[in-house]
Chimera marker file (.cmm) of the C-alpha trace (Angstrom):
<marker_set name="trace">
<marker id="1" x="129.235" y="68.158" z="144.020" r="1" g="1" b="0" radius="0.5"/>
<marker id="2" x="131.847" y="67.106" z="146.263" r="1" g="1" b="0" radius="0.5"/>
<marker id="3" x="132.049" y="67.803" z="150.331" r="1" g="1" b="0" radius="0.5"/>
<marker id="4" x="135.177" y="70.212" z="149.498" r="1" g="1" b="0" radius="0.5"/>
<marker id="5" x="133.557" y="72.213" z="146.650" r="1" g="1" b="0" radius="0.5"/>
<marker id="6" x="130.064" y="72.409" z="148.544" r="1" g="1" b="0" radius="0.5"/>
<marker id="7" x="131.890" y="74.122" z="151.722" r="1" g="1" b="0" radius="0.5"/>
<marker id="8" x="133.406" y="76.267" z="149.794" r="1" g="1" b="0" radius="0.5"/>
<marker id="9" x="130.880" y="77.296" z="147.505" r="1" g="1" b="0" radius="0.5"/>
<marker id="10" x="128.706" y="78.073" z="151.080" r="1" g="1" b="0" radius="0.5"/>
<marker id="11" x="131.851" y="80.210" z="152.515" r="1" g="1" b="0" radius="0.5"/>
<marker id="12" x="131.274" y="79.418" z="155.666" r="1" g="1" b="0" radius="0.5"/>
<marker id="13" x="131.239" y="82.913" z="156.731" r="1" g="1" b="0" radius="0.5"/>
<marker id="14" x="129.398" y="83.544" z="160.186" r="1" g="1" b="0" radius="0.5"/>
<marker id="15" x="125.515" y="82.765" z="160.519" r="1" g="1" b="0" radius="0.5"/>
<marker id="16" x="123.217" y="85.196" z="162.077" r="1" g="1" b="0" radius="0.5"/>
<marker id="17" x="120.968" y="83.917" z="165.140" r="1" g="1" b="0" radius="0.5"/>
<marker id="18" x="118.186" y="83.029" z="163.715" r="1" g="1" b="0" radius="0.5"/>
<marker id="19" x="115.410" y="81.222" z="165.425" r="1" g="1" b="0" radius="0.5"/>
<marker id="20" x="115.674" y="77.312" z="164.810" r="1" g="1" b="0" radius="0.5"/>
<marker id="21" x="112.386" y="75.821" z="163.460" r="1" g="1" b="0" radius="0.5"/>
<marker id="22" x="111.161" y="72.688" z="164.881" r="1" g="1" b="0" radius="0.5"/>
<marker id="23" x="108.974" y="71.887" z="161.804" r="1" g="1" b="0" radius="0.5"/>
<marker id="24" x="111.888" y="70.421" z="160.383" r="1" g="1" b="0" radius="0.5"/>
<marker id="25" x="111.133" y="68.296" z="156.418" r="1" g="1" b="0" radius="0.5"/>
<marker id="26" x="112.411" y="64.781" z="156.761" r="1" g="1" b="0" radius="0.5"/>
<marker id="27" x="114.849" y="63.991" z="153.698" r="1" g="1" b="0" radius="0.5"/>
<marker id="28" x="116.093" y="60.647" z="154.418" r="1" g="1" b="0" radius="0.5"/>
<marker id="29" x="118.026" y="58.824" z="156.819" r="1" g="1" b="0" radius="0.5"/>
<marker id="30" x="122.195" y="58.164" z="156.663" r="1" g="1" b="0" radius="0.5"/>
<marker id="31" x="124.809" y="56.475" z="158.746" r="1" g="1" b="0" radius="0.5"/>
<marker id="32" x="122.563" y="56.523" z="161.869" r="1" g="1" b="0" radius="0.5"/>
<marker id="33" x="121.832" y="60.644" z="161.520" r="1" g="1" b="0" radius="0.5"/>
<marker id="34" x="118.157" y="62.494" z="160.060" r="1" g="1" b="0" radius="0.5"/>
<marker id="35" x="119.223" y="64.286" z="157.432" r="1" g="1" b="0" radius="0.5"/>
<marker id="36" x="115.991" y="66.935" z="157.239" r="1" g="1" b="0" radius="0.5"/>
<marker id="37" x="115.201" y="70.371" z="155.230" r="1" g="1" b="0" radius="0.5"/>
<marker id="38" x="114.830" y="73.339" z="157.562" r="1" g="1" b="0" radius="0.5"/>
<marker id="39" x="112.400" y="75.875" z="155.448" r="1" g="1" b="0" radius="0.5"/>
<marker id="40" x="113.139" y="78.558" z="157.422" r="1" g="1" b="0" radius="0.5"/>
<marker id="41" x="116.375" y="78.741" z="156.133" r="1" g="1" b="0" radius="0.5"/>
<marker id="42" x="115.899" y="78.752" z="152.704" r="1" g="1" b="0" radius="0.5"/>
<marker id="43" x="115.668" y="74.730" z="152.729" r="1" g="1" b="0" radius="0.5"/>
<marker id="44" x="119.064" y="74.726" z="154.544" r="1" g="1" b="0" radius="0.5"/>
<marker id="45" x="119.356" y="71.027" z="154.799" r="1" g="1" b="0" radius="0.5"/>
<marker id="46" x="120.815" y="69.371" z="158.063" r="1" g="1" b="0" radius="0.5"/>
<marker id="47" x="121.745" y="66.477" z="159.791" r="1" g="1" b="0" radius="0.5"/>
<marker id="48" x="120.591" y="65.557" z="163.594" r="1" g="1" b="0" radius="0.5"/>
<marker id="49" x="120.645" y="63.119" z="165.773" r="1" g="1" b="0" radius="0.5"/>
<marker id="50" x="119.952" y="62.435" z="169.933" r="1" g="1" b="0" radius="0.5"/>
<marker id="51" x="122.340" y="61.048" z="171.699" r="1" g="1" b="0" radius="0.5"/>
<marker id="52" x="122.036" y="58.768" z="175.094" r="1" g="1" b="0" radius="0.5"/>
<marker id="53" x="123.747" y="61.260" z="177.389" r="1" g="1" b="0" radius="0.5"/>
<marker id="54" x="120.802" y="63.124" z="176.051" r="1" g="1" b="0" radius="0.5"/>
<marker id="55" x="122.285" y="65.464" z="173.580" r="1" g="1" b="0" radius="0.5"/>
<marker id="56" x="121.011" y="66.388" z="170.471" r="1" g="1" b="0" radius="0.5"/>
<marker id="57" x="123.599" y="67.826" z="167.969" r="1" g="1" b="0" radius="0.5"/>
<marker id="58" x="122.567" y="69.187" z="164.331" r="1" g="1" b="0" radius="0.5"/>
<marker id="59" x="124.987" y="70.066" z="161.384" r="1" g="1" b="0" radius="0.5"/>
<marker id="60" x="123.734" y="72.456" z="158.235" r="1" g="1" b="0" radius="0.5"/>
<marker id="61" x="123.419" y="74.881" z="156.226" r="1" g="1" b="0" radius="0.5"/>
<marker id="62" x="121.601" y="78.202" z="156.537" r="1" g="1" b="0" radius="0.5"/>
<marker id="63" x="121.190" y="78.961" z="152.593" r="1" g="1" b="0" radius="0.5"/>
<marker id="64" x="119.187" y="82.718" z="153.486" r="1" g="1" b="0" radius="0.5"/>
<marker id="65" x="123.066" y="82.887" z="154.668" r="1" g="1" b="0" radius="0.5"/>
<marker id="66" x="125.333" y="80.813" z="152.706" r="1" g="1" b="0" radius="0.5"/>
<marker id="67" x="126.994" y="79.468" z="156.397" r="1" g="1" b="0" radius="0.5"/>
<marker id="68" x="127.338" y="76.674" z="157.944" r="1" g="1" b="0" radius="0.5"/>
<marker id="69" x="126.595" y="75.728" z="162.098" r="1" g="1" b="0" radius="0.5"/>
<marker id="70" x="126.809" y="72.644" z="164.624" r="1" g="1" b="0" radius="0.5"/>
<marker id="71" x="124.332" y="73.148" z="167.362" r="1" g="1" b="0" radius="0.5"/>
<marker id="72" x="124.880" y="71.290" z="170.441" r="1" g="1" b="0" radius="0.5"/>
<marker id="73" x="122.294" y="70.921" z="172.782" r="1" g="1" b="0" radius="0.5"/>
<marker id="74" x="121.792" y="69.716" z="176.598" r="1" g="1" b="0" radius="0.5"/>
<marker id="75" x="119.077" y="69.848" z="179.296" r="1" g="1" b="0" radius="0.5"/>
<marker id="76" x="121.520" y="68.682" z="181.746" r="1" g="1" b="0" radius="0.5"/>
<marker id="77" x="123.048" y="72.368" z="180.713" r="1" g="1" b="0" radius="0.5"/>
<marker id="78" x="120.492" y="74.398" z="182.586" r="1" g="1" b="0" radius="0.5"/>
<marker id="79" x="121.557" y="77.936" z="182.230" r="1" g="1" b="0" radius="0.5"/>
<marker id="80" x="122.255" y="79.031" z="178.764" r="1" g="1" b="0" radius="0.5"/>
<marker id="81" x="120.775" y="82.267" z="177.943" r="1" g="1" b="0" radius="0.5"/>
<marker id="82" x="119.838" y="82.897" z="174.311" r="1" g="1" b="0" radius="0.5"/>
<marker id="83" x="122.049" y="85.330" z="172.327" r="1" g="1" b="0" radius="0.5"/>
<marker id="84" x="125.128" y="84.708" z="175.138" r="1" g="1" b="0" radius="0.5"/>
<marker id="85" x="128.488" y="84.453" z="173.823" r="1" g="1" b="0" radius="0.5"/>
<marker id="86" x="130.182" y="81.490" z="175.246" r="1" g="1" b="0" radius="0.5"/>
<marker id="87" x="133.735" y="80.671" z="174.899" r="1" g="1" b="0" radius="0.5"/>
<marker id="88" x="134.014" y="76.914" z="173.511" r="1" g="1" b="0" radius="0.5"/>
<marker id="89" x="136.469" y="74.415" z="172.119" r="1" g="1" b="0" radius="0.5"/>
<marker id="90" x="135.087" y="71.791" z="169.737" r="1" g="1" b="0" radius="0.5"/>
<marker id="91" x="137.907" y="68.584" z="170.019" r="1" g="1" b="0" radius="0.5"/>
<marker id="92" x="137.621" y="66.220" z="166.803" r="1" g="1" b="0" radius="0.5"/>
<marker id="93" x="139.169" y="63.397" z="168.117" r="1" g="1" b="0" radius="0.5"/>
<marker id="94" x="142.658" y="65.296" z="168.714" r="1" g="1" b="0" radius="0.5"/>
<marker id="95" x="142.177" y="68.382" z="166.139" r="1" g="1" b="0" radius="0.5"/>
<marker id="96" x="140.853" y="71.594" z="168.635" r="1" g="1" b="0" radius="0.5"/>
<marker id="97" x="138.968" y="74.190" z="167.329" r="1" g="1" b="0" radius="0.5"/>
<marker id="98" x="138.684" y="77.077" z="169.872" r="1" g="1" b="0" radius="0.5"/>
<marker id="99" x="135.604" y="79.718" z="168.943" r="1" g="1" b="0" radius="0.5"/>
<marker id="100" x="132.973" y="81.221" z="170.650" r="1" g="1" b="0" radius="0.5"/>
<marker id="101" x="129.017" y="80.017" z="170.979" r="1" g="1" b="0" radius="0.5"/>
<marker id="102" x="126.041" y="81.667" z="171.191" r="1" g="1" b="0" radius="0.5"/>
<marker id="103" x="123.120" y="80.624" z="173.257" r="1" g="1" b="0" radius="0.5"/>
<marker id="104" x="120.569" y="79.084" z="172.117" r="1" g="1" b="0" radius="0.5"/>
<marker id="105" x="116.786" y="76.831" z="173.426" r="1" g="1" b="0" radius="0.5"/>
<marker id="106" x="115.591" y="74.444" z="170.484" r="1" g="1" b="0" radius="0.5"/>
<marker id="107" x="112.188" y="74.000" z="172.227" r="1" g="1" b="0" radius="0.5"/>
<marker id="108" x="113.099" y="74.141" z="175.890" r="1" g="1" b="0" radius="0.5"/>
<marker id="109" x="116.603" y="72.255" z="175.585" r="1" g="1" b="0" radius="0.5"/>
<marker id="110" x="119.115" y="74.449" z="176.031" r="1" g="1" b="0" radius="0.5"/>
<marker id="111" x="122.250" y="74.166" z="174.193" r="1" g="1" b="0" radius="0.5"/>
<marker id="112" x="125.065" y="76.716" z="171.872" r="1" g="1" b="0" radius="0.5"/>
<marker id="113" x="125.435" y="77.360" z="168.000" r="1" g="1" b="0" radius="0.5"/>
<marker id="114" x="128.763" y="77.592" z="167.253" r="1" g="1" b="0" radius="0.5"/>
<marker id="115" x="129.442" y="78.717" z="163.412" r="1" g="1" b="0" radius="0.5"/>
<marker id="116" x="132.668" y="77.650" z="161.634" r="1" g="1" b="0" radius="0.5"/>
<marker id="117" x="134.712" y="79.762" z="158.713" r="1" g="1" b="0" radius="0.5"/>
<marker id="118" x="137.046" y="76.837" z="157.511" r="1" g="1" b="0" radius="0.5"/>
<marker id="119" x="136.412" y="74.363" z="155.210" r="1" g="1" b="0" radius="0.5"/>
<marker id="120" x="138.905" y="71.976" z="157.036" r="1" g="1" b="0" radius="0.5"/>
<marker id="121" x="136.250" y="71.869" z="159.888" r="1" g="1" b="0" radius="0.5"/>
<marker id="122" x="133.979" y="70.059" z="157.730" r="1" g="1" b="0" radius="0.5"/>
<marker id="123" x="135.949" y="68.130" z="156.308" r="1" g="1" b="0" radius="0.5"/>
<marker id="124" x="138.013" y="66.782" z="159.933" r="1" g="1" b="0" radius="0.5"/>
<marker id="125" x="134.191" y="66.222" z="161.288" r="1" g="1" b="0" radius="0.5"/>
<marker id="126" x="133.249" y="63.840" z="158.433" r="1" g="1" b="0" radius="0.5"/>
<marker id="127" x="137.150" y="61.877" z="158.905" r="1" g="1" b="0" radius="0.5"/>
<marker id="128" x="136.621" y="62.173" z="162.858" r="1" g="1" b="0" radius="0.5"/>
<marker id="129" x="135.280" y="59.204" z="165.118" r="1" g="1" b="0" radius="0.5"/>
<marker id="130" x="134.614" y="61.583" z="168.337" r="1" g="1" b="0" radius="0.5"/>
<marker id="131" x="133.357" y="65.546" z="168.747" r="1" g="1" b="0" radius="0.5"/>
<marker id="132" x="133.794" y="66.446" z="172.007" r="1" g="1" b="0" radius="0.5"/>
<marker id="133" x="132.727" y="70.239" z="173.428" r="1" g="1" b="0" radius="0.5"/>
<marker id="134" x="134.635" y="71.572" z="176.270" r="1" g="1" b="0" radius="0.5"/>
<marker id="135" x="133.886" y="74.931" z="177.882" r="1" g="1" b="0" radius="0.5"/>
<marker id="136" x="136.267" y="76.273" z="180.538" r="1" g="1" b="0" radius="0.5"/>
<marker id="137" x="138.642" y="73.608" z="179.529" r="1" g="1" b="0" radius="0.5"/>
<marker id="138" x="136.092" y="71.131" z="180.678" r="1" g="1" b="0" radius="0.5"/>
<marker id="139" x="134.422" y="68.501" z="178.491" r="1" g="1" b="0" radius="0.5"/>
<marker id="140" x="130.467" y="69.121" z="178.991" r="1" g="1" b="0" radius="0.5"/>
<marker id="141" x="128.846" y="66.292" z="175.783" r="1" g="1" b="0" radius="0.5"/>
<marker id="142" x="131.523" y="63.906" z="173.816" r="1" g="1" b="0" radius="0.5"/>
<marker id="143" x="129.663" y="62.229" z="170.970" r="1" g="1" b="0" radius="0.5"/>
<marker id="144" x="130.779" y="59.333" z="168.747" r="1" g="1" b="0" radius="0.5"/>
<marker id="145" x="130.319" y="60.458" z="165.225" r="1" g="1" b="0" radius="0.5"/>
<marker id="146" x="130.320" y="57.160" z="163.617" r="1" g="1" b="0" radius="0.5"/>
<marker id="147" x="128.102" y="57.824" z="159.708" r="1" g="1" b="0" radius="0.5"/>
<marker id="148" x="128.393" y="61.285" z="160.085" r="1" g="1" b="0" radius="0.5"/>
<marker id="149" x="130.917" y="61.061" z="156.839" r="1" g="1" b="0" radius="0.5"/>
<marker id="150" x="127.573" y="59.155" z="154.989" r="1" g="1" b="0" radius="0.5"/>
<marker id="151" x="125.395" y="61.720" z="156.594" r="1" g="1" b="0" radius="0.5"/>
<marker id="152" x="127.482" y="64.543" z="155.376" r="1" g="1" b="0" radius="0.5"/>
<marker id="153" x="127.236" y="63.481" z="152.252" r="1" g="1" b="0" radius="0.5"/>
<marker id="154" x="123.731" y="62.996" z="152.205" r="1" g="1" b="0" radius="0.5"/>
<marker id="155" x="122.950" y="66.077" z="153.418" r="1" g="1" b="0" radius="0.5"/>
<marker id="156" x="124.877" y="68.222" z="150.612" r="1" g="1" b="0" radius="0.5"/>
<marker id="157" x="123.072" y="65.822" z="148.227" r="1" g="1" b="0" radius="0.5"/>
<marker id="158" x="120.014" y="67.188" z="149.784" r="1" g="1" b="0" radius="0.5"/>
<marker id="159" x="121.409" y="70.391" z="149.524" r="1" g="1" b="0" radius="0.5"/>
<marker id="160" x="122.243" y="69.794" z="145.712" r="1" g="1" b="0" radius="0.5"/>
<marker id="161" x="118.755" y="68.959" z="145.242" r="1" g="1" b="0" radius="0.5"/>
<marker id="162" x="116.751" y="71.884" z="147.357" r="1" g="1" b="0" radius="0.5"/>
<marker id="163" x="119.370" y="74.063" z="145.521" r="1" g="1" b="0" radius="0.5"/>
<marker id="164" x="118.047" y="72.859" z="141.812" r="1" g="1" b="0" radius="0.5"/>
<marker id="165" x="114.320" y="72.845" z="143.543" r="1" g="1" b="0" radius="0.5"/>
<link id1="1" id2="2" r="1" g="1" b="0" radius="0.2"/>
<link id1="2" id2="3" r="1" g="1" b="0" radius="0.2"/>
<link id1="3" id2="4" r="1" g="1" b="0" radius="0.2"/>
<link id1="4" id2="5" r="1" g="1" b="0" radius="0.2"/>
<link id1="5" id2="6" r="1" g="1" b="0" radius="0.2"/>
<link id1="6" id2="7" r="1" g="1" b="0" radius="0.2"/>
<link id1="7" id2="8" r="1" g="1" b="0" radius="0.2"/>
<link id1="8" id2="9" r="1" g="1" b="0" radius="0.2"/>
<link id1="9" id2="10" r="1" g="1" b="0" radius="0.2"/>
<link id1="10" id2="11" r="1" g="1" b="0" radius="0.2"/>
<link id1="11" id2="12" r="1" g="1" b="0" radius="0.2"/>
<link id1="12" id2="13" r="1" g="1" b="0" radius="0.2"/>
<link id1="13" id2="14" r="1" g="1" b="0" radius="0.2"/>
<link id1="14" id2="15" r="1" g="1" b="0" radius="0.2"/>
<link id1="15" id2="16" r="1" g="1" b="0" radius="0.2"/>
<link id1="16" id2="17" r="1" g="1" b="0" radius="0.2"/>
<link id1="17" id2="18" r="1" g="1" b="0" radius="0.2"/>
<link id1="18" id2="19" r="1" g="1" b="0" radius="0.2"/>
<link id1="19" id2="20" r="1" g="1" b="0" radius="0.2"/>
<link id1="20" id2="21" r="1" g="1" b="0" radius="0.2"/>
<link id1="21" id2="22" r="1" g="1" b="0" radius="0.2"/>
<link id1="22" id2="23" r="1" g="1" b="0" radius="0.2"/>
<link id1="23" id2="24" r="1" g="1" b="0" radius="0.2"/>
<link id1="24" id2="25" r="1" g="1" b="0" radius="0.2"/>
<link id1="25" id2="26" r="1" g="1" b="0" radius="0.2"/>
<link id1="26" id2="27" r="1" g="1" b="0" radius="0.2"/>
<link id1="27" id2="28" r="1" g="1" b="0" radius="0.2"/>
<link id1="28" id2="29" r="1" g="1" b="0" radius="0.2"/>
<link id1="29" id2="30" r="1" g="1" b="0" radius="0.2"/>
<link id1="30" id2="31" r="1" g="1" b="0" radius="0.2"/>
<link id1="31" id2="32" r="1" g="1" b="0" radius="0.2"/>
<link id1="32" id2="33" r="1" g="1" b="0" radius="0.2"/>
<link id1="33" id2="34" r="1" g="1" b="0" radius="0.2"/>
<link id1="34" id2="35" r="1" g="1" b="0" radius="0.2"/>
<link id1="35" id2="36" r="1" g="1" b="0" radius="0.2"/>
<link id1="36" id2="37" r="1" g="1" b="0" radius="0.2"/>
<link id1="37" id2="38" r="1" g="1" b="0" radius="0.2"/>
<link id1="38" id2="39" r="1" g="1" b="0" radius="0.2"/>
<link id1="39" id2="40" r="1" g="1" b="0" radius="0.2"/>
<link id1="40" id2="41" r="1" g="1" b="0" radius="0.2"/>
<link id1="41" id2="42" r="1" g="1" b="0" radius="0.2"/>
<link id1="42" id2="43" r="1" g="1" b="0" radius="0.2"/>
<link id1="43" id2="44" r="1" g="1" b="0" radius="0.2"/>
<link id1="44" id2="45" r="1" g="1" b="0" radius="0.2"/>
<link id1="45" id2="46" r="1" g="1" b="0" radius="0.2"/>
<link id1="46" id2="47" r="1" g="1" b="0" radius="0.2"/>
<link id1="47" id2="48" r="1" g="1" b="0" radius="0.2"/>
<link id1="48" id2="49" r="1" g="1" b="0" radius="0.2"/>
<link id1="49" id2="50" r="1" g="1" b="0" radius="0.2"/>
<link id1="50" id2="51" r="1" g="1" b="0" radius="0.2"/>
<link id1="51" id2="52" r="1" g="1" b="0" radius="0.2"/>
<link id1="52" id2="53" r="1" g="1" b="0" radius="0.2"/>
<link id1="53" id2="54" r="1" g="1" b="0" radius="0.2"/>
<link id1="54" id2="55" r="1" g="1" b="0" radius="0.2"/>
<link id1="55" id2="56" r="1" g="1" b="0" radius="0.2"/>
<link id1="56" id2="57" r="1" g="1" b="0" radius="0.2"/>
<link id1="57" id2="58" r="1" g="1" b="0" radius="0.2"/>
<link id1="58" id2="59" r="1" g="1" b="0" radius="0.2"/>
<link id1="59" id2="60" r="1" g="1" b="0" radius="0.2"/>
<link id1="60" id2="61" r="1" g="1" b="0" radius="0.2"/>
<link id1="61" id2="62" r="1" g="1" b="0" radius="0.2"/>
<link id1="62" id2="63" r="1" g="1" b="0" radius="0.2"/>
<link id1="63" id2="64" r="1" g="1" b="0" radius="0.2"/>
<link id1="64" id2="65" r="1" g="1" b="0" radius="0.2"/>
<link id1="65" id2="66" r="1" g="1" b="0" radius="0.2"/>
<link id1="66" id2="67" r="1" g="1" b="0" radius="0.2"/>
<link id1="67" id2="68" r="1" g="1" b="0" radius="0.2"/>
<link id1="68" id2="69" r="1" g="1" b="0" radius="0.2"/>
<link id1="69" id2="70" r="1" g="1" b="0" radius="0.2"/>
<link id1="70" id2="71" r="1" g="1" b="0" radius="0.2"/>
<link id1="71" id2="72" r="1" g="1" b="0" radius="0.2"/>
<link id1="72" id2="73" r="1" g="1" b="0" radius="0.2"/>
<link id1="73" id2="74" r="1" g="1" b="0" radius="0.2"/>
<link id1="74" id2="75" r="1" g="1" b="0" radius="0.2"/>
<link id1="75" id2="76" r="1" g="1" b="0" radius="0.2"/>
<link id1="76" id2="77" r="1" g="1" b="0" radius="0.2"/>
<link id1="77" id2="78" r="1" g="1" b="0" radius="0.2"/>
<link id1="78" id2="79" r="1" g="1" b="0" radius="0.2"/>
<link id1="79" id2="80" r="1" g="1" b="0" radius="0.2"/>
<link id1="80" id2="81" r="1" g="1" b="0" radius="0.2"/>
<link id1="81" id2="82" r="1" g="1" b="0" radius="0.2"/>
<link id1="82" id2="83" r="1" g="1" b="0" radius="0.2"/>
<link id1="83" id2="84" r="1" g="1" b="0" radius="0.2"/>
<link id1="84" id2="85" r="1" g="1" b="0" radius="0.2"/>
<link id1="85" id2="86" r="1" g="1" b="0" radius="0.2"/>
<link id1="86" id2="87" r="1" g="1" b="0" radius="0.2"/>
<link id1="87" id2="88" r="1" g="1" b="0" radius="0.2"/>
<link id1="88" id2="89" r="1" g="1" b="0" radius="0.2"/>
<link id1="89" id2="90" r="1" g="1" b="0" radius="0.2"/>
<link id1="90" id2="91" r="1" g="1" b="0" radius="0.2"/>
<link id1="91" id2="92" r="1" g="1" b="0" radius="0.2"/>
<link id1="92" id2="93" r="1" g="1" b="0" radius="0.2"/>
<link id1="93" id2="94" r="1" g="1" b="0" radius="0.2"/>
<link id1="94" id2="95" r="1" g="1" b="0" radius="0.2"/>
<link id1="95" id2="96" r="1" g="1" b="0" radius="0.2"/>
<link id1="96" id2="97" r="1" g="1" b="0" radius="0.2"/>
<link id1="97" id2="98" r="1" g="1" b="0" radius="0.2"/>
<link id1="98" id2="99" r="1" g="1" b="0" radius="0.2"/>
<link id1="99" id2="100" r="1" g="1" b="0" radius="0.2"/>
<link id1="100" id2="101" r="1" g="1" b="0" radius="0.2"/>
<link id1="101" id2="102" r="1" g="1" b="0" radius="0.2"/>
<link id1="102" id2="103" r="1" g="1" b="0" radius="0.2"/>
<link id1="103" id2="104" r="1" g="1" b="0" radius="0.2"/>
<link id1="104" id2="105" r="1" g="1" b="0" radius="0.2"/>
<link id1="105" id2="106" r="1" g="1" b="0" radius="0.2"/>
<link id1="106" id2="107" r="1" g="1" b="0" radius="0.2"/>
<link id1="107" id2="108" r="1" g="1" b="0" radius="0.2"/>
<link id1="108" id2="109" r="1" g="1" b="0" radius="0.2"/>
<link id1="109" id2="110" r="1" g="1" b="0" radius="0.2"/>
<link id1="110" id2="111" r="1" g="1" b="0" radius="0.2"/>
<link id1="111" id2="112" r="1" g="1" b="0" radius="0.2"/>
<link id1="112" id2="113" r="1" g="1" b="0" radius="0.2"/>
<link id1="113" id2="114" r="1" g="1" b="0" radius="0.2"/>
<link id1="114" id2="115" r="1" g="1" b="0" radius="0.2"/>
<link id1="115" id2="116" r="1" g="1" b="0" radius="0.2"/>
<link id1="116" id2="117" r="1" g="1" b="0" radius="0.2"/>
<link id1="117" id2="118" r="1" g="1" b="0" radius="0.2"/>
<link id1="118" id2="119" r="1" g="1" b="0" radius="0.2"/>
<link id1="119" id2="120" r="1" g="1" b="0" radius="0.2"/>
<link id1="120" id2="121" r="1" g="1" b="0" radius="0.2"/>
<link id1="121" id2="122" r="1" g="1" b="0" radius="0.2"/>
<link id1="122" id2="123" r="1" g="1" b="0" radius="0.2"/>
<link id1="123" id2="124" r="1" g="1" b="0" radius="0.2"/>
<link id1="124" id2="125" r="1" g="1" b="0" radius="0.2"/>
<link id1="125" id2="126" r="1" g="1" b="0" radius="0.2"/>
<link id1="126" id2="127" r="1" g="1" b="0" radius="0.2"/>
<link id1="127" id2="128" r="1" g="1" b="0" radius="0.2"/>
<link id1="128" id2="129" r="1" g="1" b="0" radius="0.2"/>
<link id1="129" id2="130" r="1" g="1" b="0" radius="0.2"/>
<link id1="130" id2="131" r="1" g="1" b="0" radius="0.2"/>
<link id1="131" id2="132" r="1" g="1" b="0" radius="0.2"/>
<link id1="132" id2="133" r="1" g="1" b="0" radius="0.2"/>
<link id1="133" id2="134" r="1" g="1" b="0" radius="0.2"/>
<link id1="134" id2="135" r="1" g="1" b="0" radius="0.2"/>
<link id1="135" id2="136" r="1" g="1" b="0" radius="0.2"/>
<link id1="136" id2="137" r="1" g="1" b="0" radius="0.2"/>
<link id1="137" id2="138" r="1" g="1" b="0" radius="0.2"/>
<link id1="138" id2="139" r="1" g="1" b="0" radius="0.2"/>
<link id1="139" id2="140" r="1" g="1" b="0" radius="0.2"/>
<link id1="140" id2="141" r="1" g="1" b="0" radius="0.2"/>
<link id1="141" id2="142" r="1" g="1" b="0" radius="0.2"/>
<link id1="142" id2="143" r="1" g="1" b="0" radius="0.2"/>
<link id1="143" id2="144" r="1" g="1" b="0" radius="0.2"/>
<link id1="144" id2="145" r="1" g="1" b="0" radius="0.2"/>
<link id1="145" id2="146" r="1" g="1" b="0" radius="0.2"/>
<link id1="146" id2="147" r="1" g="1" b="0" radius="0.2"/>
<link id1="147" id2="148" r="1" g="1" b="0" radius="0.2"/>
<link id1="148" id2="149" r="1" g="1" b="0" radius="0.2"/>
<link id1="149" id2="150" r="1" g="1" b="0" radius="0.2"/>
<link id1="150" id2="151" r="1" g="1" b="0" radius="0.2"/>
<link id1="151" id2="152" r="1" g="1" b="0" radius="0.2"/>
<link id1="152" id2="153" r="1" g="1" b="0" radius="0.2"/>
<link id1="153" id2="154" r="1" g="1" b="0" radius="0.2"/>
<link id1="154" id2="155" r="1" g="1" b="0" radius="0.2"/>
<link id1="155" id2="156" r="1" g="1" b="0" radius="0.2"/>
<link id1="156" id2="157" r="1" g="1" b="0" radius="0.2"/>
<link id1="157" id2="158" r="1" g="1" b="0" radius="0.2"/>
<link id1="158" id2="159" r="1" g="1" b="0" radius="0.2"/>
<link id1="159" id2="160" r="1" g="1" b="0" radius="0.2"/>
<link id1="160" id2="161" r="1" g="1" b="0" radius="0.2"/>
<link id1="161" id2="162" r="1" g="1" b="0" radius="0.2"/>
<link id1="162" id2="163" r="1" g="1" b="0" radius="0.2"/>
<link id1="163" id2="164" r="1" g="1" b="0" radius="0.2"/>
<link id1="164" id2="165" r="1" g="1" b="0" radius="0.2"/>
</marker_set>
């Protein structure tokens, strides 16, 4: 199934706030990202990786949903309170997305979920070389996104597979 037909298929409608697990499935491994099975959301599959500013950033699927979420996430942060709306601009490399994020601790890191409705999001993040997140017009975590087109792919073949499971 290709990246286009996959998004679409998911309608990328807004996903609840459901509790992240940290017992995460480990799928495989692609262009430098973990591409891992979340069972807590219907084997949503994701990828993730950490990042030396020490961010870690995950992109997937919530299939008890059938939406899609990037969750960003900080301890240099420090105040994020779970279930807060935050206003937030994603920048792939010169594309800007403007949305609100909620609040959100994977373990004791704090960080945001921010959900996306348009396939074109997806698809600029897998062409893009650098996601940066501002807040308040100020850039708080720019990551290099170098594999995340592999990983993408990977992780809807993951998805493909959990799906026929």
């Amino acid at each position: 199934m290709t990246l286009l037909k996959y998004a679409a298929a998911c309608g990328f409608a807004l996903l609840s706030t459901t509790a992240f697990a940290q017992d995460l499935v480990p799928y495989s491994e692609a262009g430098g990202w973990a591409v891992e099975v979340d069972p807590t959301l219907g084997n949503g599959c994701l990828l993730s990786s950490d990042f030396e500013d020490g961010s870690h950033v995950r992109i997937g699927f919530d299939r008890t949903a059938g939406n899609g979420y990037v969750i960003a996430a900080n301890t240099a942060w420090g105040e994020i309170t779970d279930g807060t709306d935050y206003p937030i601009s994603f920048m792939l490399d010169d594309q800007k997305y403007d949305g609100s994020a909620k609040g959100l601790h994977l373990d004791d890191l704090p960080g945001v979920m921010v959900t996306f409705d348009s396939v074109d999001f997806l698809t600029d993040l897998a062409a893009k070389n650098t996601m940066t997140l501002q807040s308040e017009g100020a850039d708080v975590m720019s990551i290099n996104l170098s594999g995340s087109d592999e990983a993408i792919t990977e992780t809807i073949a993951c998805q493909d597979e959990q799906d026929k499971g």
